[in-house]
N, CA, C and O atoms as a Tinker XYZ file with bonds, in Angstrom:
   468  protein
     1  N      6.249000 -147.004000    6.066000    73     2
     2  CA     5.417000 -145.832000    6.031000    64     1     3
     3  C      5.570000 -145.112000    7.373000    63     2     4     5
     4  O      5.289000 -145.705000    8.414000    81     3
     5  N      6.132000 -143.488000    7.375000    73     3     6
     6  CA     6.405000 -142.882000    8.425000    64     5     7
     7  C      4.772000 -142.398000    9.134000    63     6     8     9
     8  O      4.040000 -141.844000    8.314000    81     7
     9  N      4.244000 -142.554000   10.424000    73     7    10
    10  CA     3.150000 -142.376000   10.511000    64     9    11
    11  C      3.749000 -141.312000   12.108000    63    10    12    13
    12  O      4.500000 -141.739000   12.985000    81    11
    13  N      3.276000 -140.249000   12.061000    73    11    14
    14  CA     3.131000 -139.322000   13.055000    64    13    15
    15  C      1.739000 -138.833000   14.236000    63    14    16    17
    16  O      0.922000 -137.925000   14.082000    81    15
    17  N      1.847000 -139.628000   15.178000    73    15    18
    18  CA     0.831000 -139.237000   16.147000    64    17    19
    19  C      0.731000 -137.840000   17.381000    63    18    20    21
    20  O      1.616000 -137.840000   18.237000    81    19
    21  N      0.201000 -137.272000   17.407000    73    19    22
    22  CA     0.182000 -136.208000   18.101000    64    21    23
    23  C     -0.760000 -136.561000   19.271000    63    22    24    25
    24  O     -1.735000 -137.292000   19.103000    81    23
    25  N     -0.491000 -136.108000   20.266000    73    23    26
    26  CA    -1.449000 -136.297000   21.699000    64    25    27
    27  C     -2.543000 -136.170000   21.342000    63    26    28    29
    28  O     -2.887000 -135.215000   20.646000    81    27
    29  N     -3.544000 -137.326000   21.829000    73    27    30
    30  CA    -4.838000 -136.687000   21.438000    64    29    31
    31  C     -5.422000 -136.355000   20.319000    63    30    32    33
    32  O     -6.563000 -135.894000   20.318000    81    31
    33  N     -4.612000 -136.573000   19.049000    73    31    34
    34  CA    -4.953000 -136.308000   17.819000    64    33    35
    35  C     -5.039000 -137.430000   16.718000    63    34    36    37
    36  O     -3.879000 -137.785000   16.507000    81    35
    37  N     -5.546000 -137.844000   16.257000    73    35    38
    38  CA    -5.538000 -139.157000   14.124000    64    37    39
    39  C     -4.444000 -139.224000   14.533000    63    38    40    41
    40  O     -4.202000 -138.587000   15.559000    81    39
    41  N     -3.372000 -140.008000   13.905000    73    39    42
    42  CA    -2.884000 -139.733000   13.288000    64    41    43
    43  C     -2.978000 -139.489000   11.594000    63    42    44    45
    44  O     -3.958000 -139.843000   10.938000    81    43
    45  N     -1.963000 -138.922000   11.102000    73    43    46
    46  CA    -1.623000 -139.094000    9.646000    64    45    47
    47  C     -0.900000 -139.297000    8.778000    63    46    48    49
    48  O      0.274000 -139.134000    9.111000    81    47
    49  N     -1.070000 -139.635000    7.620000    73    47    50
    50  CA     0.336000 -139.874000    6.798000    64    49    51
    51  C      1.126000 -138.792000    6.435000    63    50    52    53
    52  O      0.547000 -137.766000    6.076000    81    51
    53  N      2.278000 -138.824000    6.460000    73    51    54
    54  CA     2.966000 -137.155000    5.617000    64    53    55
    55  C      2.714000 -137.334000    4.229000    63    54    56    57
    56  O      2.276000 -136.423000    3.526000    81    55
    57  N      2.945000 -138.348000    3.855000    73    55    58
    58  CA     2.848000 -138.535000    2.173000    64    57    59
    59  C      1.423000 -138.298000    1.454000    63    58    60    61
    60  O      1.347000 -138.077000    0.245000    81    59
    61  N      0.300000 -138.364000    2.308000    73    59    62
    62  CA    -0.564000 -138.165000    2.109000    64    61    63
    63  C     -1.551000 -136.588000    2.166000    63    62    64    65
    64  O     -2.571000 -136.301000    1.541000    81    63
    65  N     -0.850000 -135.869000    3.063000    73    63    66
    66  CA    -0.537000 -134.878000    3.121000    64    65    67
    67  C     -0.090000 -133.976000    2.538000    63    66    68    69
    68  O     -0.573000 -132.866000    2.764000    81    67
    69  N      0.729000 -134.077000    1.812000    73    67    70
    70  CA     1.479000 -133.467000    0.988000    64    69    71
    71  C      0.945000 -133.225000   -0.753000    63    70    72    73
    72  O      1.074000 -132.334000   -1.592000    81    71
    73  N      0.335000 -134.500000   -0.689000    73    71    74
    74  CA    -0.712000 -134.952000   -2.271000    64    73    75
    75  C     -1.555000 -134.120000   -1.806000    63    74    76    77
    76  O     -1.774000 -133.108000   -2.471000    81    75
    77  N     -2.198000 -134.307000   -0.638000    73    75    78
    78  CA    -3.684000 -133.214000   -0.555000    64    77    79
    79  C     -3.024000 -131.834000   -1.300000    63    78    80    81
    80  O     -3.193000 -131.396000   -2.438000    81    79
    81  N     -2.204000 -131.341000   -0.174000    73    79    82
    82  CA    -1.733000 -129.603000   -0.372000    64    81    83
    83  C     -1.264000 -129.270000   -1.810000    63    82    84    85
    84  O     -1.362000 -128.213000   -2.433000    81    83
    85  N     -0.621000 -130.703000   -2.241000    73    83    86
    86  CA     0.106000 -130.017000   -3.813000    64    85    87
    87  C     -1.201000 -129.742000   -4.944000    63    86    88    89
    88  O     -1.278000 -128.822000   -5.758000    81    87
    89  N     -2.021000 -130.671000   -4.744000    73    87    90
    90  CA    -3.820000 -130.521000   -5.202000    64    89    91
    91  C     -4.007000 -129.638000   -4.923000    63    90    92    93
    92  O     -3.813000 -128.766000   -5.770000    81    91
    93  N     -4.366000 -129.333000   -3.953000    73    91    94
    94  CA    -4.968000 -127.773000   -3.646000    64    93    95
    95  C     -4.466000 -126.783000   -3.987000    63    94    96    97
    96  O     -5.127000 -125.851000   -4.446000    81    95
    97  N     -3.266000 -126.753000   -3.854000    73    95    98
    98  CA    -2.614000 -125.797000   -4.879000    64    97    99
    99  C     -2.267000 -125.525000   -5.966000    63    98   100   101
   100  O     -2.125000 -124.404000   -6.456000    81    99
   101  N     -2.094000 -126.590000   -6.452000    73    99   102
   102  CA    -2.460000 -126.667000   -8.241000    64   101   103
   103  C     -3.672000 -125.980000   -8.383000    63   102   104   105
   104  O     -3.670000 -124.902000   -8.977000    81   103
   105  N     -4.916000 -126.540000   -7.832000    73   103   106
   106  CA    -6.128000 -126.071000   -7.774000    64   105   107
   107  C     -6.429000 -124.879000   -8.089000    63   106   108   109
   108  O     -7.175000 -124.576000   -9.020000    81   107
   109  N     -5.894000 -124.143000   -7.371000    73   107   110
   110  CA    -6.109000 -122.628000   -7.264000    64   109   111
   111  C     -5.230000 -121.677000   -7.955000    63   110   112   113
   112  O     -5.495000 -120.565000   -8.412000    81   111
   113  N     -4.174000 -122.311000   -7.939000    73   111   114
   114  CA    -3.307000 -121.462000   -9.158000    64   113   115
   115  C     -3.895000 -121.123000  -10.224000    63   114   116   117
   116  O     -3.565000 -119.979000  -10.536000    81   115
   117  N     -4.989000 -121.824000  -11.301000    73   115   118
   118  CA    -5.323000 -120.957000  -12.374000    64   117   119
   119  C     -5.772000 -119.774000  -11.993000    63   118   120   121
   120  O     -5.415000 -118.713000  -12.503000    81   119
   121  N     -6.995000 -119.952000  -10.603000    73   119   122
   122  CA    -7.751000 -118.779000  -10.348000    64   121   123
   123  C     -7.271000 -117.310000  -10.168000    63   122   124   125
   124  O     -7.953000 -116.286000  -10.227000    81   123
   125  N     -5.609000 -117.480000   -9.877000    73   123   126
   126  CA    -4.832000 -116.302000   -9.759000    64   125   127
   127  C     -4.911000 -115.288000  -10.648000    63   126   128   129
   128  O     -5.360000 -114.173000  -10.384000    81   127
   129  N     -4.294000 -115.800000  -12.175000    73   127   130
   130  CA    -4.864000 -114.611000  -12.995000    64   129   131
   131  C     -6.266000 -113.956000  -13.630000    63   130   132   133
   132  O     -6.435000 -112.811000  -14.050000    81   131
   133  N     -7.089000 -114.918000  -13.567000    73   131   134
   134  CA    -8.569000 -114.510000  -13.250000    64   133   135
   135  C     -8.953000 -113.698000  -11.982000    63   134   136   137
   136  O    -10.020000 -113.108000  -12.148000    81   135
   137  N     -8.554000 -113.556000  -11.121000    73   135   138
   138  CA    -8.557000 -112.254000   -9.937000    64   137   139
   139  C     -8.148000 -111.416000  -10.689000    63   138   140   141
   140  O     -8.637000 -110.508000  -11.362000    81   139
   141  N     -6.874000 -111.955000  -10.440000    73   139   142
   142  CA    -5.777000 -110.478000  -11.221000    64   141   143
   143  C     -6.734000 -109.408000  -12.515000    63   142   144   145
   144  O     -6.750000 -108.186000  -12.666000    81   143
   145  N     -7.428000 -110.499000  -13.252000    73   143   146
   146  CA    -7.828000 -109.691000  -14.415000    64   145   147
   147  C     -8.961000 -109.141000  -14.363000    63   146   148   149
   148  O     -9.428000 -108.480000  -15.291000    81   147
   149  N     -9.457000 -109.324000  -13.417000    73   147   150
   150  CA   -11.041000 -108.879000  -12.970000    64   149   151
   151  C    -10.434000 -107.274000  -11.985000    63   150   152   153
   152  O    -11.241000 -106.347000  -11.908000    81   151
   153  N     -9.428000 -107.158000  -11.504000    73   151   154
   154  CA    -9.382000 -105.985000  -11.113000    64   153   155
   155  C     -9.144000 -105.129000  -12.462000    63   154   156   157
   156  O     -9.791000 -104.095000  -12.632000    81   155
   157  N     -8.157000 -105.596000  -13.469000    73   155   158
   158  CA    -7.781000 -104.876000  -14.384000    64   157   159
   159  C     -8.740000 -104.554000  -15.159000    63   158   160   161
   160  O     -8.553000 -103.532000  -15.819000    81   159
   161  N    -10.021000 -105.270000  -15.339000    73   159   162
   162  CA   -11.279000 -105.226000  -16.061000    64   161   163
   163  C    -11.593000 -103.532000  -15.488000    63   162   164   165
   164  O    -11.644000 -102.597000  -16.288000    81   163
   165  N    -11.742000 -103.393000  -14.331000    73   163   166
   166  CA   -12.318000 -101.985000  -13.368000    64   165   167
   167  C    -12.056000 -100.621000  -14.405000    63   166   168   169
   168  O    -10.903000 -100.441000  -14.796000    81   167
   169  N    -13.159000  -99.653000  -14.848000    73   167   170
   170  CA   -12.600000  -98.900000  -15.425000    64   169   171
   171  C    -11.975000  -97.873000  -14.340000    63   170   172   173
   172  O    -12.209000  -97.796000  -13.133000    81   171
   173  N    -11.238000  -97.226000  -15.029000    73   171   174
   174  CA   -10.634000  -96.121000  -14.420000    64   173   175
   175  C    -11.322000  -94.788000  -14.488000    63   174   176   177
   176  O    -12.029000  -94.582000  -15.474000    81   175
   177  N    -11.201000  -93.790000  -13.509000    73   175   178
   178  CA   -11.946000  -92.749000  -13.672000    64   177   179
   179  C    -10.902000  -91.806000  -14.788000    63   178   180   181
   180  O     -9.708000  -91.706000  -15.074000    81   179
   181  N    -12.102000  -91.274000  -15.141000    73   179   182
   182  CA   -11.228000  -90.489000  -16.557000    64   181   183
   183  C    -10.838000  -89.181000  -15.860000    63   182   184   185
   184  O    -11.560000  -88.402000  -15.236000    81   183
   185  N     -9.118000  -89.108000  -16.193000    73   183   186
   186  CA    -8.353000  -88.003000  -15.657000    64   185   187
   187  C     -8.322000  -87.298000  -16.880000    63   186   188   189
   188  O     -8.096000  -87.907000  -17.925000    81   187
   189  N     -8.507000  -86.194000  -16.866000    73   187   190
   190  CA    -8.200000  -84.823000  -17.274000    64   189   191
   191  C     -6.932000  -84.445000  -17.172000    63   190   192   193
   192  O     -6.557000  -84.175000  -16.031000    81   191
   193  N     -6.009000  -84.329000  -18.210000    73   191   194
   194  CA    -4.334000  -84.044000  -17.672000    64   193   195
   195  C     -4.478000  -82.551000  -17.582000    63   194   196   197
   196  O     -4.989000  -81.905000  -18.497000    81   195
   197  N     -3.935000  -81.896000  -16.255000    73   195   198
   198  CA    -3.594000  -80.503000  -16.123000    64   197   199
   199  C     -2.809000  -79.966000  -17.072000    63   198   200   201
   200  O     -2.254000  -80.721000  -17.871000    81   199
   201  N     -2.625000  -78.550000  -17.149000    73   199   202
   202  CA    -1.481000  -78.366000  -17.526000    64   201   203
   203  C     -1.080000  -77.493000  -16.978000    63   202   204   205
   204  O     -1.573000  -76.488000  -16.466000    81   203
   205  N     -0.096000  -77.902000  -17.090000    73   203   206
   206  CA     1.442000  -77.686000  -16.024000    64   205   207
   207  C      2.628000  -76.563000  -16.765000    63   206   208   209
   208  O      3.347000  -76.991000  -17.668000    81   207
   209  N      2.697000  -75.744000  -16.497000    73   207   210
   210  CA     3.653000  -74.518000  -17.108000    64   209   211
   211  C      5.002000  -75.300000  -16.713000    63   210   212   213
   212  O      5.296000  -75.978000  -15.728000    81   211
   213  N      5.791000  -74.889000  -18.018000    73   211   214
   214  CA     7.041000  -75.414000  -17.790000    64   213   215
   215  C      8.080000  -74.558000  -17.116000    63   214   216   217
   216  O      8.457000  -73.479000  -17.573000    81   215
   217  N      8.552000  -75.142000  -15.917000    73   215   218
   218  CA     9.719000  -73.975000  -15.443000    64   217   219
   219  C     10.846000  -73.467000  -16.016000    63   218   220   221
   220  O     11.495000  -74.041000  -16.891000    81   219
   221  N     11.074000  -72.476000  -15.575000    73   219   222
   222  CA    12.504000  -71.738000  -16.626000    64   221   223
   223  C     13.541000  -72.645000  -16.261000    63   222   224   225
   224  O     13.748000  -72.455000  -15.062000    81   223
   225  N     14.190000  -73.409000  -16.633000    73   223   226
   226  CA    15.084000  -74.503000  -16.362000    64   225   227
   227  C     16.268000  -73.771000  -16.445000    63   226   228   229
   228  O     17.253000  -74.312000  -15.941000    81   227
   229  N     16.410000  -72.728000  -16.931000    73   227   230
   230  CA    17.776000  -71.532000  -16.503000    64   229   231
   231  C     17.884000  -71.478000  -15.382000    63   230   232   233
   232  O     18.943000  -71.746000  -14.814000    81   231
   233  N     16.334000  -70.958000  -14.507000    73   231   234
   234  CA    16.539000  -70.477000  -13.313000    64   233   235
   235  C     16.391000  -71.581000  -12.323000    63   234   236   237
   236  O     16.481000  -71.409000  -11.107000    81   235
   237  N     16.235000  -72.353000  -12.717000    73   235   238
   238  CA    16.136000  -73.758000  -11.525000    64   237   239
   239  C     17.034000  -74.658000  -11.826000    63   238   240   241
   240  O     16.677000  -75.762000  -11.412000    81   239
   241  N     18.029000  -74.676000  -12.356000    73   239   242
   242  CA    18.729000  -75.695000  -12.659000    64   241   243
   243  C     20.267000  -75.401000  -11.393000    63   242   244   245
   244  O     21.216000  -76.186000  -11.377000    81   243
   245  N     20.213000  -74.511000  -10.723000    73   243   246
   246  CA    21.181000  -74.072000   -9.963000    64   245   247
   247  C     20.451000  -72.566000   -9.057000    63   246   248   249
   248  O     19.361000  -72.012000   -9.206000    81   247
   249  N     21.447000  -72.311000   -8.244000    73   247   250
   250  CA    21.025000  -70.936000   -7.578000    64   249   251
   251  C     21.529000  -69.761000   -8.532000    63   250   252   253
   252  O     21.272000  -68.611000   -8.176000    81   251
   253  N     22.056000  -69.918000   -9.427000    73   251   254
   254  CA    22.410000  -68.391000  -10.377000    64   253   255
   255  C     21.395000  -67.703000  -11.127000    63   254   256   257
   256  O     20.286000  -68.146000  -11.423000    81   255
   257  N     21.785000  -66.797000  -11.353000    73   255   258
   258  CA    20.627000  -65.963000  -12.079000    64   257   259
   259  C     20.588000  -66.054000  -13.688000    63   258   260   261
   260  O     21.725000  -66.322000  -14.077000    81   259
   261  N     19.718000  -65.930000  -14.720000    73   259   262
   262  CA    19.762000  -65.555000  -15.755000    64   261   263
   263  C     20.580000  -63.937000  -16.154000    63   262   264   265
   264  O     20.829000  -62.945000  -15.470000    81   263
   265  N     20.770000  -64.225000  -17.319000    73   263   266
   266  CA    21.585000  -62.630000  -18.010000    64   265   267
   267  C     20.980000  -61.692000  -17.411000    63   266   268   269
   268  O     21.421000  -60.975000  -16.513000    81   267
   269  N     19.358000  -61.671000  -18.183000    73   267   270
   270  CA    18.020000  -60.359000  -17.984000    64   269   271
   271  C     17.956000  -60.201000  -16.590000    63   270   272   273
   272  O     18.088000  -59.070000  -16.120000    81   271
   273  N     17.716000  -61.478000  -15.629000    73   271   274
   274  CA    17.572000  -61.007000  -13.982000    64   273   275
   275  C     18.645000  -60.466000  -13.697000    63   274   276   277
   276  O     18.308000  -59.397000  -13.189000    81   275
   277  N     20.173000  -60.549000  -13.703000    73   275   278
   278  CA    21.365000  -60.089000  -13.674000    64   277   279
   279  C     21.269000  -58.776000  -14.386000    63   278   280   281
   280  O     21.879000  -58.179000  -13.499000    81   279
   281  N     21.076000  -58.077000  -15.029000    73   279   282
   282  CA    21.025000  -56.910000  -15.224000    64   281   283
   283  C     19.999000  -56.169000  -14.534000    63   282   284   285
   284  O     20.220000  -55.119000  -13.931000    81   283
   285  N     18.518000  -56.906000  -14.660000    73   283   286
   286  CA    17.653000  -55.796000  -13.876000    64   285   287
   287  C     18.438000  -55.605000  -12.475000    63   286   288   289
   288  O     18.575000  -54.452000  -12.068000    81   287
   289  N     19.011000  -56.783000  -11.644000    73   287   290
   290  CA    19.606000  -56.342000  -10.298000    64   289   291
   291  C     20.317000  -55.468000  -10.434000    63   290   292   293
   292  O     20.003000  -54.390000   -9.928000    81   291
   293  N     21.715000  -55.611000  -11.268000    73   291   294
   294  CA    22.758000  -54.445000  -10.792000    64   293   295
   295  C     22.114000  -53.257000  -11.213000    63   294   296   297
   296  O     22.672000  -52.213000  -10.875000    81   295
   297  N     21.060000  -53.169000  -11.878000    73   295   298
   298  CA    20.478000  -51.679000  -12.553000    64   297   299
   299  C     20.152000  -51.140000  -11.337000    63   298   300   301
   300  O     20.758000  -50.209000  -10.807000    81   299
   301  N     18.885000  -51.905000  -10.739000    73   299   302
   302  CA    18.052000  -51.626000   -9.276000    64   301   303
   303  C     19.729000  -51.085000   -8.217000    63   302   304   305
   304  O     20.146000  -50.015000   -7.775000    81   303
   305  N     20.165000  -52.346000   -8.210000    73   303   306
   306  CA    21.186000  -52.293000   -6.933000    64   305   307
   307  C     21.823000  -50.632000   -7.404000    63   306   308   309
   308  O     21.560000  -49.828000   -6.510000    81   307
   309  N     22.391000  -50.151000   -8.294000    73   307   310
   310  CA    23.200000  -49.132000   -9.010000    64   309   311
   311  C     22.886000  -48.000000   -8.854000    63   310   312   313
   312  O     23.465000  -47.087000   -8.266000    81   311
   313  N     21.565000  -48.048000   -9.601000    73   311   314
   314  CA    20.834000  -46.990000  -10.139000    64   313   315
   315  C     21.688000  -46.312000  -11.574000    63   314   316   317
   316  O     21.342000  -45.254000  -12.100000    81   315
   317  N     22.760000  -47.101000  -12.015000    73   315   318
   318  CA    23.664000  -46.404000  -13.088000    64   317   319
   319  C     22.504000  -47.522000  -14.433000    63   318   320   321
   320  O     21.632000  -48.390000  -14.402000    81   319
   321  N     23.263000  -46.739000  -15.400000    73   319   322
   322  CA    22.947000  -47.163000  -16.772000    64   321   323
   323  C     23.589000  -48.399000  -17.122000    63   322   324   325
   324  O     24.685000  -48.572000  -16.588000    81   323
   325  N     23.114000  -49.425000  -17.997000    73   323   326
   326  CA    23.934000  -50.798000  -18.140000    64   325   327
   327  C     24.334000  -50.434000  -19.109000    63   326   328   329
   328  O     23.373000  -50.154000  -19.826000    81   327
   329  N     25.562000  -50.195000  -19.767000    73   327   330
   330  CA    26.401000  -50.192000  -21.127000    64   329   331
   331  C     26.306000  -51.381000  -21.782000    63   330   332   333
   332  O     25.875000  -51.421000  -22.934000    81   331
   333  N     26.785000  -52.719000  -20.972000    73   331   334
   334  CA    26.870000  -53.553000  -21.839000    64   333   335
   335  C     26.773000  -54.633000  -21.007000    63   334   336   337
   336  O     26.992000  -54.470000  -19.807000    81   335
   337  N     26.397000  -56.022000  -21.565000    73   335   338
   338  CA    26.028000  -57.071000  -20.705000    64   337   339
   339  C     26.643000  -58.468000  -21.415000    63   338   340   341
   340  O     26.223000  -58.598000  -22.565000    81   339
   341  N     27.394000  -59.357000  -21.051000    73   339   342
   342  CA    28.047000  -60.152000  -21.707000    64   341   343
   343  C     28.215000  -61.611000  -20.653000    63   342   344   345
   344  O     28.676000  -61.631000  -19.512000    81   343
   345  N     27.707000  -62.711000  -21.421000    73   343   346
   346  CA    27.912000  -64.083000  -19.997000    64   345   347
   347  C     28.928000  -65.162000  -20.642000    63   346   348   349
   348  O     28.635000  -65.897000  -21.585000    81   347
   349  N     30.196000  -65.131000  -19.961000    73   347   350
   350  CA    31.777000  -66.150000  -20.047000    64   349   351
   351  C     31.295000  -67.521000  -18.990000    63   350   352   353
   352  O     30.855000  -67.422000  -17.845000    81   351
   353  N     31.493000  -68.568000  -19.641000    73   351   354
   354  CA    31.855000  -69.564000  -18.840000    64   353   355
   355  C     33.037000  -69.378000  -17.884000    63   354   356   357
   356  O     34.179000  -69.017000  -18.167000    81   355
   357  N     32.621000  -69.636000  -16.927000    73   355   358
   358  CA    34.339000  -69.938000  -15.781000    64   357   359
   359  C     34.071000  -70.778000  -14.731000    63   358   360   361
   360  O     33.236000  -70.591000  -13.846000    81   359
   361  N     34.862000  -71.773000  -14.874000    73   359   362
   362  CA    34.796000  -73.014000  -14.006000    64   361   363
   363  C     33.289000  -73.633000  -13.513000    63   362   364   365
   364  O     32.761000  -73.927000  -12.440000    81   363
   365  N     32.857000  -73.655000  -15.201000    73   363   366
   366  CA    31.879000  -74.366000  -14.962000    64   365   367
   367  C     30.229000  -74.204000  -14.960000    63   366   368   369
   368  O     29.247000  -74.938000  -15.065000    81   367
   369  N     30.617000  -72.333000  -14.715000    73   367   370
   370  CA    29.229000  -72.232000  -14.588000    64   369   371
   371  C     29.343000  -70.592000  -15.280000    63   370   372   373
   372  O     30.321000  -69.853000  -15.399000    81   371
   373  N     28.284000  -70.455000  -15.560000    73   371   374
   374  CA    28.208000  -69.290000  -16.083000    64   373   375
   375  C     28.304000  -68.080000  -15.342000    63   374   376   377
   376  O     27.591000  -68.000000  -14.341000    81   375
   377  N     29.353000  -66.722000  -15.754000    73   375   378
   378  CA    29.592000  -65.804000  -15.219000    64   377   379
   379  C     29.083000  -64.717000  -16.300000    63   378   380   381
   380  O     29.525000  -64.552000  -17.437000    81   379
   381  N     27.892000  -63.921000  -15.565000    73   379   382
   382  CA    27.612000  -62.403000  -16.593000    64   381   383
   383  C     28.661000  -61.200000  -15.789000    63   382   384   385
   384  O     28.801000  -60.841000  -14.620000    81   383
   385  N     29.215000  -60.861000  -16.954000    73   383   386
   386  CA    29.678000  -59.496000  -16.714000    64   385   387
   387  C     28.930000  -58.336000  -16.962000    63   386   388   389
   388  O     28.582000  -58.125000  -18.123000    81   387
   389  N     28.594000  -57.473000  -15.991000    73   387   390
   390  CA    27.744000  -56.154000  -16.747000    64   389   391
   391  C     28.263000  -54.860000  -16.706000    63   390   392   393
   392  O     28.184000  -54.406000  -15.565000    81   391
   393  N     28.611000  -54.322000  -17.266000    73   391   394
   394  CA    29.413000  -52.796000  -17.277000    64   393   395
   395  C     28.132000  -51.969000  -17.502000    63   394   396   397
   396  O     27.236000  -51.986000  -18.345000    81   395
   397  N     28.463000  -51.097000  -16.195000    73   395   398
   398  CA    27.191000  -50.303000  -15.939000    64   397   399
   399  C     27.865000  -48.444000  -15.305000    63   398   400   401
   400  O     28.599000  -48.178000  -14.353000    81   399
   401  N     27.230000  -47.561000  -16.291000    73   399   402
   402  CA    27.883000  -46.481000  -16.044000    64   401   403
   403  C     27.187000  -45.408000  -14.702000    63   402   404   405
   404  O     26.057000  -44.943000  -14.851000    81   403
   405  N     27.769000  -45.196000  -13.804000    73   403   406
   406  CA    26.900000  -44.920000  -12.521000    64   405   407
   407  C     26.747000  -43.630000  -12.386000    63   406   408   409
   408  O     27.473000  -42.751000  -12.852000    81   407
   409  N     25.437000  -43.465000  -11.503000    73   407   410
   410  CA    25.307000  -41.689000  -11.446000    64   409   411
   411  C     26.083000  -40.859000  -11.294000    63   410   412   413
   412  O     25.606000  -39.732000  -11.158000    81   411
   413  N     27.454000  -40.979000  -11.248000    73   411   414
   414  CA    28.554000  -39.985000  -10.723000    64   413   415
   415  C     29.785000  -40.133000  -11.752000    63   414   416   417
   416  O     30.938000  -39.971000  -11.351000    81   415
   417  N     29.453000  -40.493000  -13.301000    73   415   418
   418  CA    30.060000  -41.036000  -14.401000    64   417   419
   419  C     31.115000  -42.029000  -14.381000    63   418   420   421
   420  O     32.044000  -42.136000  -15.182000    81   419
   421  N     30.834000  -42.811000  -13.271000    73   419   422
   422  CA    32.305000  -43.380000  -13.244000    64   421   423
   423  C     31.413000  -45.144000  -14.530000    63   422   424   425
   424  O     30.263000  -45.429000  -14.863000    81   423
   425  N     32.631000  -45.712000  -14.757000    73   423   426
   426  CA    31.902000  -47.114000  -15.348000    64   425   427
   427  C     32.817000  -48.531000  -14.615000    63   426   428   429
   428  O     34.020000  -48.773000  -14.511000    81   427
   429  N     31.746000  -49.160000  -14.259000    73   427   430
   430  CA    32.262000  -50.241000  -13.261000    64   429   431
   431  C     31.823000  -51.466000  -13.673000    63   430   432   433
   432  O     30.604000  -51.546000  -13.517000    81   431
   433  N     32.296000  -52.428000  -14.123000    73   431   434
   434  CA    31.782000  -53.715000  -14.122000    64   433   435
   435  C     31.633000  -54.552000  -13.011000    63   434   436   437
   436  O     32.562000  -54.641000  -12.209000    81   435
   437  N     30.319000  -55.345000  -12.807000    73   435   438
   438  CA    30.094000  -56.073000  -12.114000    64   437   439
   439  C     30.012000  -57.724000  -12.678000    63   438   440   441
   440  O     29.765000  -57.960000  -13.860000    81   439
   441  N     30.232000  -58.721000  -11.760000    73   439   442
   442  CA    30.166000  -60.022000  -12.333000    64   441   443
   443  C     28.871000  -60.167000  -11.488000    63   442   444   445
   444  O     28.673000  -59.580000  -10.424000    81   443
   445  N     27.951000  -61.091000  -12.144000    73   443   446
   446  CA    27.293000  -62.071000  -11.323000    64   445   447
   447  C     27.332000  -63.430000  -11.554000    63   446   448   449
   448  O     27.980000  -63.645000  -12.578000    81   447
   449  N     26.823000  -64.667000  -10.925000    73   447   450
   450  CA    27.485000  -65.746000  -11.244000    64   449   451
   451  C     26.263000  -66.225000  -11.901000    63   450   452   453
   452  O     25.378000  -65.491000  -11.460000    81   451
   453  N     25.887000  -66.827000  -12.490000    73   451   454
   454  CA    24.958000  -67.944000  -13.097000    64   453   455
   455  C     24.951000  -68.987000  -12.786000    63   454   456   457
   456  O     25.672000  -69.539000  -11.955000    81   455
   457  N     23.629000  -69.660000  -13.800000    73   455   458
   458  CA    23.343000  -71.037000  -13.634000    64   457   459
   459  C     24.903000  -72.072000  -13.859000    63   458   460   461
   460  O     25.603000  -71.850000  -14.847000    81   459
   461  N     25.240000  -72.993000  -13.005000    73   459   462
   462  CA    25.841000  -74.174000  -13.280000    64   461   463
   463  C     25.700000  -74.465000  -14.783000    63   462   464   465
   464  O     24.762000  -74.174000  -15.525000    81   463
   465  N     26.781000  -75.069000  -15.044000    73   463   466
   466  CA    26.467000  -76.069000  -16.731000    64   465   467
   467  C     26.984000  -77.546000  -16.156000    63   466   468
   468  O     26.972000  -78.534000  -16.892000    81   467
C-alpha cells in the first residue's frame, strides 16, 4: 500500500482517495440535468416579431443599378427622351442599354452596368 506523507500533514491513502472523488462525482452527476432543466423551466418573455420590409435584393445584391433606376439616371443625367430600354447579360452581370434621344435630336445609347448574377 503506497502511503504519501506531506510535511506536517495525515497522511493518506491514494486509493482511498480516489473512491472518495469517484463517489462524489457520481454523486452529483444526476443533479446536472436537473439544473440544466430548471433554467429551461424559466419562461421567456413574449417577443413580438417585428416586421421587417424585405430589401430589393436587385439592388443589394451588388453595386449595379436596376433597369427603372438606370433609366430615371440617364433621363436626369440627359435631359433627352428614353426611346428604348433593354438589359443583355455580359460577363456575368447584367448590362442595360438605353437609347435615349437628346435635346439637340441626336440618339445615343448609353450602357449602364447592373446587378452581378
Amino acid at each position: 500500500m503506497t502511503r504519501f506523507v506531506a510535511i506536517g500533514q495525515p497522511s493518506y491513502d491514494t486509493w482511498r482517495m480516489r473512491l472518495v472523488m469517484t463517489i462524489i462525482l457520481l454523486g452529483t452527476l444526476p443533479l446536472l440535468p436537473a439544473a440544466a432543466d430548471a433554467f429551461a423551466r424559466e419562461q421567456a418573455p413574449a417577443v413580438v416579431p417585428a416586421v421587417v420590409a424585405k430589401p430589393d435584393l436587385r439592388a443589394t445584391q451588388s453595386d449595379g443599378m436596376t433597369l427603372s433606376q438606370a433609366i430615371e439616371s440617364v433621363r436626369a443625367r440627359t435631359g433627352g427622351r428614353v426611346i428604348s430600354a433593354e438589359t443583355k447579360i455580359q460577363g456575368g452581370r447584367e448590362v442595360h442599354h438605353i437609347k435615349v434621344l437628346l435635346p439637340d435630336g441626336k440618339v445615343k445609347t448609353y450602357k449602364v452596368n447592373g446587378p452581378k448574377r
